[in-house]
C-alpha positions as CSV (number, residue, x, y, z in Angstrom):
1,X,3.6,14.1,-18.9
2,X,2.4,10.7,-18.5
3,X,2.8,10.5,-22.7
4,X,6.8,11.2,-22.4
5,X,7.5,8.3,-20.2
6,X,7.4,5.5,-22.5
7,X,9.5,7.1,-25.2
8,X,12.1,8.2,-23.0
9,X,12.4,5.1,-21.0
10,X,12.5,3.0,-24.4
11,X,15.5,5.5,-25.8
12,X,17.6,5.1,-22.3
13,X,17.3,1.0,-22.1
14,X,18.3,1.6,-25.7
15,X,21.1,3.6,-25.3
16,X,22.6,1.8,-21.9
17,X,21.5,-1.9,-23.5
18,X,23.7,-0.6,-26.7
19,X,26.4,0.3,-24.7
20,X,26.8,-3.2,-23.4
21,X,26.0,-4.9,-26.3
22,X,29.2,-2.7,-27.6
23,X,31.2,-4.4,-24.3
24,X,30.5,-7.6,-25.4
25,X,31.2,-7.1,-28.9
26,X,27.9,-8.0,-31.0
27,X,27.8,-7.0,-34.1
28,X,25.3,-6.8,-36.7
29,X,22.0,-8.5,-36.5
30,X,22.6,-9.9,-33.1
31,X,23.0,-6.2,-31.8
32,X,19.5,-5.2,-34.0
33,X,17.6,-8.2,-32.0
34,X,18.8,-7.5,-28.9
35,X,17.8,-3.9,-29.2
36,X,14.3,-4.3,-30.5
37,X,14.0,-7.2,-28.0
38,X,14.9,-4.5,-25.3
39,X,11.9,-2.1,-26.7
40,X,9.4,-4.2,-26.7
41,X,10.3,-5.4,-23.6
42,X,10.2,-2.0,-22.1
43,X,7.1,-0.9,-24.2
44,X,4.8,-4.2,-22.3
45,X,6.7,-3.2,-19.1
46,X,5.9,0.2,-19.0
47,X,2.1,-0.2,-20.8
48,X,1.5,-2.7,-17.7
49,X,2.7,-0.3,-14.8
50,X,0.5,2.5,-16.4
51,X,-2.6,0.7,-17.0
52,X,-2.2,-0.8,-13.3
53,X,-1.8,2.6,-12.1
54,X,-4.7,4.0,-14.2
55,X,-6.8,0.9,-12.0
56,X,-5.9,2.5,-9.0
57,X,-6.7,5.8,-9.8
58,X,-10.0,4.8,-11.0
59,X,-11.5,2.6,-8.0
């Protein structure tokens, strides 16, 4: 379980971060590096709560 939540959290803030990007009317490369900016934020963001919670678990 704990495998699916990085994927599926990276493919909503995707999906929702497209969606405005759409609103405001980027276009192009500025809509690519906003959305691979997004990912890897989400990927560090969600590596860090995991590993923290893997700390936890282990003391």
């Amino acid at each position: 379980m704990n495998k699916l939540i990085l994927p599926v959290a990276i493919f909503f803030s995707v999906l929702i971060s497209g969606k405005i990007a759409e609103h405001y009317g980027l276009e192009g490369n500025w809509k690519i590096g906003l959305l691979c900016l997004v990912a890897a934020a989400v990927q560090i963001a969600v590596s860090r709560f995991q590993r923290a919670q893997r700390q936890k678990a282990s003391r």
